[in-house]
C-alpha positions in Angstrom: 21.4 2.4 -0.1 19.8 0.7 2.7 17.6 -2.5 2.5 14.1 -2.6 0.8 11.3 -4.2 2.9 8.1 -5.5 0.8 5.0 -5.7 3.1 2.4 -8.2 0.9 5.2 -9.7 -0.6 2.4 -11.3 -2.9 1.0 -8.1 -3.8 1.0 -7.4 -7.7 2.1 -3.7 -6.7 4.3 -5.0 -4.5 6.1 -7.1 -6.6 6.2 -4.7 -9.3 7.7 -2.2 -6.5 10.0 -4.7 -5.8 11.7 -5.7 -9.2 11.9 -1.2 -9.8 13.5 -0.5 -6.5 15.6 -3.7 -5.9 18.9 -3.2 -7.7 22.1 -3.3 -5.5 20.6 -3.8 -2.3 19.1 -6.8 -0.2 15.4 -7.4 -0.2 13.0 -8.9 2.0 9.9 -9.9 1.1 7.1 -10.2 3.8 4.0 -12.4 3.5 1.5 -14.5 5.3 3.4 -17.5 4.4 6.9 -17.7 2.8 5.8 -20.2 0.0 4.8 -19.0 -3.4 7.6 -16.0 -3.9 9.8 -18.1 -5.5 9.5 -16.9 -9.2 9.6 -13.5 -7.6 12.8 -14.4 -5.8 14.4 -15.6 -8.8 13.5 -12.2 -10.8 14.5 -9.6 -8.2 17.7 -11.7 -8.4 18.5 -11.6 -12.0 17.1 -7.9 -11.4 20.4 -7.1 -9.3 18.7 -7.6 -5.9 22.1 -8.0 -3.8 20.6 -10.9 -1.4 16.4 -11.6 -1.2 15.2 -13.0 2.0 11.3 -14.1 3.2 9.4 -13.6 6.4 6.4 -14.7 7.3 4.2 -12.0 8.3 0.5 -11.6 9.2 -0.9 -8.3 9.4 -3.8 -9.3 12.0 -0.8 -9.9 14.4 -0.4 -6.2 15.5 1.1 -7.1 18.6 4.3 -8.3 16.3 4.2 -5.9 13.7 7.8 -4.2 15.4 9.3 -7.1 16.0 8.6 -8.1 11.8 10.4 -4.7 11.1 13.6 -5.8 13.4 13.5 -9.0 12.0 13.2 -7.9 8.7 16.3 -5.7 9.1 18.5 -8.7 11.1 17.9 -10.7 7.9 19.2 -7.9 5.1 21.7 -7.5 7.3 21.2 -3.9 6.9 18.9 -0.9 7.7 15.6 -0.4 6.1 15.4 2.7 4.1 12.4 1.8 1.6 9.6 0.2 3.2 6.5 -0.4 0.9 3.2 -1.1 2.9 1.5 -3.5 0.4 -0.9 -5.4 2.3 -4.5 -5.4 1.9 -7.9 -7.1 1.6 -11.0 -5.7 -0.5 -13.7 -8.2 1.4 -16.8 -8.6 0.3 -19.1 -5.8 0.6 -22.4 -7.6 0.2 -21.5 -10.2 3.2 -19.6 -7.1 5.1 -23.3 -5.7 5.3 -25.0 -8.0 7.4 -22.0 -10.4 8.9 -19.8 -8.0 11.6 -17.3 -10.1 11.9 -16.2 -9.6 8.2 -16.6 -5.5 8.3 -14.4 -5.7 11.0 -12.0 -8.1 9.3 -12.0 -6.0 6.6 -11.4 -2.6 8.6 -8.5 -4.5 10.3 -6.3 -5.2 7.6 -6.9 -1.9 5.2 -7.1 0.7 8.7 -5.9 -0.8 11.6 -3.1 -2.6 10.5 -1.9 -0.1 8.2 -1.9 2.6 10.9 0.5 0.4 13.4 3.1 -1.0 10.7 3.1 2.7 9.3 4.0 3.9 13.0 6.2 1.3 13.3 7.7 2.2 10.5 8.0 5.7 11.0 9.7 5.0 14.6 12.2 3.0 13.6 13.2 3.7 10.0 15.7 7.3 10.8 16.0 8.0 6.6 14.4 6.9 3.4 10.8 6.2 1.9 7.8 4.6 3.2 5.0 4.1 0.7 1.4 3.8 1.7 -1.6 3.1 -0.4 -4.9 5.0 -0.2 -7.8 4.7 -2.9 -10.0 7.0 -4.8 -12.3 4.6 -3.0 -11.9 7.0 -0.1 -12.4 10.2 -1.7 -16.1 9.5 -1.3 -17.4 6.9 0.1 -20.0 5.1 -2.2 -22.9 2.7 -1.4 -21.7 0.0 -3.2 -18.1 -0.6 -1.7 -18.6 2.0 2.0 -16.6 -0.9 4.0 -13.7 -0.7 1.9 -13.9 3.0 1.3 -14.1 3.7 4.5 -11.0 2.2 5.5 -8.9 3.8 2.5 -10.7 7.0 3.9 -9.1 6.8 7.3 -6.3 5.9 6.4 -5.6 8.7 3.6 -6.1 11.1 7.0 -3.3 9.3 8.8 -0.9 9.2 5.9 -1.6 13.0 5.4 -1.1 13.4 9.2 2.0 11.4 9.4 3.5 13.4 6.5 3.1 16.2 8.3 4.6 14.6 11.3 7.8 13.9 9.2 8.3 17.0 7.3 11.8 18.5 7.7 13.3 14.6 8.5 15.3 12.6 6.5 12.2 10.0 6.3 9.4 10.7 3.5 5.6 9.1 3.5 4.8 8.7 -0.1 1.0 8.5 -0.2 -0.6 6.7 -3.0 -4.0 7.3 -4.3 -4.5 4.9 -7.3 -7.9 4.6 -8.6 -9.1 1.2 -9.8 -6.3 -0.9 -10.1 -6.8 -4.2 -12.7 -5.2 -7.3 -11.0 -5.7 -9.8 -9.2 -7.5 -8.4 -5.9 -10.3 -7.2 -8.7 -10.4 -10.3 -11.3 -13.5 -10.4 -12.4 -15.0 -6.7 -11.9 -15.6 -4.5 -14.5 -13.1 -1.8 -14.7 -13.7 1.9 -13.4 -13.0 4.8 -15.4 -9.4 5.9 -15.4 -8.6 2.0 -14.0 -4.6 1.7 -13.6 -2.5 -1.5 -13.7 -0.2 -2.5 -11.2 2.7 -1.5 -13.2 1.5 2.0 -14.1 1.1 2.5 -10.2 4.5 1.3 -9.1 6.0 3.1 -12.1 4.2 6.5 -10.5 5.8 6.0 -6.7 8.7 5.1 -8.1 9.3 8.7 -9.4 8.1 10.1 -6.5 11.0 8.2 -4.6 13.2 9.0 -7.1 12.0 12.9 -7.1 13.4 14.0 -3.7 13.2 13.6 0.1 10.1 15.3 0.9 6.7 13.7 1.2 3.7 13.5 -1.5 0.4 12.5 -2.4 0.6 11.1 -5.7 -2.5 10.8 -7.9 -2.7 7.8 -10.4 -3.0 8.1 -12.9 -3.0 12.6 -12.3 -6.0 12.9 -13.9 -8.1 10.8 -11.3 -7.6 14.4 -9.2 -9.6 15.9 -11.3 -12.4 13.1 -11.2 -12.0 13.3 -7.7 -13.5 16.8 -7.7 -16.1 16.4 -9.8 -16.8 13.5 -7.5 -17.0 16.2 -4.4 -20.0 17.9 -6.7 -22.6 15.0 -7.4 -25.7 15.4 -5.3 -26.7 12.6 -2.7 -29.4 11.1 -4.6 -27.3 10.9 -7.5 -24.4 9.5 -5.8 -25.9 6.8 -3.7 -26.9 5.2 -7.3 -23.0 4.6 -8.6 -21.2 2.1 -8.9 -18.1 0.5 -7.4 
């Protein structure tokens, strides 16, 4: 079955990921840090997780993101066949708008470093699933979160890209586009219209891993595609007014 590699180890969809995919094989969980996991440990454990290992990982740190795959791999002991890219940051749009240094924190984490762990990922790992997560955020960017959405935005062209780029392997992107998700990343903002939970959006890739070899775009929850293009009709003036 290969080894299963959690990137945001502290992620609520990546823990949820985690306890759905880790039965019968070894785990490692990467995150800025290795403290804090531990109830997480214990659960993928009594989940059937064969071993679960840490690794302390920083996204910023491009220059090691290949050597955190190799590692990764050295400690299951095995090959990585499910890598789930769960790391992210959703910043602060109001300070992003007149301090640079934060935009480009932000753009960082949620484009940059998500394109080189994904092609990383997609040099090294020879079958199995990588899972990426875009946004409804980057369907259209709106005034009142552009940093953010732009990110999700370039990256949701690079997934669809790299699918391409893999079609006909043995190795599948599965490309996420969740719309609001309620957890801790968004505590204390009001819910969006079709909002998801971290459970409802792990539940949703993990069907798409389940369904086959090929890659996807998955829509959560499905009808957020159809938002989505009544989104692509509201005029300017209209749309500069809404909300996050």
């Amino acid at each position: 079955m290969g080894a299963l590699l959690i990137l945001g180890g502290r992620s609520d969809i990546g823990g949820e990921l985690a306890r759905r995919l880790c039965q019968g094989r070894p785990v490692v969980l990467a995150a800025r840090g290795e403290q804090g996991m531990e109830t997480l440990i214990e659960e993928l454990t009594a989940a059937g997780a064969t071993s679960v290992h840490t690794l302390s990982f920083d996204a910023t740190q491009v220059d090691l993101h290949r050597e955190i795959v190799e590692r990764a791999a050295q400690r299951a002991g095995q090959d990585i066949t499910t890598a789930v890219v769960a790391f992210g940051v959703l910043g602060d749009q109001d300070r992003a708008e007149h301090d640079e240094a934060h935009a480009f924190d932000i753009a960082l984490v949620d484009y940059a470093a998500q394109v080189s762990m994904l092609t990383v990922l997609a040099d090294v790992m020879t079958s199995g699933h990588i899972v990426a997560f875009s946004s409804i955020a980057g369907w259209r960017a709106r005034r009142a979160n552009y940093v953010y959405g732009s990110t999700k935005a370039g990256l949701d062209a690079f997934c669809q890209g790299l699918a391409d780029r893999l079609h006909g392997s043995k190795l599948a992107l599965i490309t996420a586009r969740p719309g609001f998700v309620i957890g801790s990343m968004t505590e204390g903002m009001k819910p969006a219209p079709l909002s998801v939970t971290p459970d409802s959006v792990a539940e949703a890739v993990t069907k798409a891993i389940e369904s086959g070899t090929e890659s996807r775009t998955v829509w959560i929850p499905r009808a957020l595609r159809l938002l989505a293009w009544v989104m692509k009709l509201v005029p300017r003036p209209i749309w500069r007014h809404m909300p996050r």
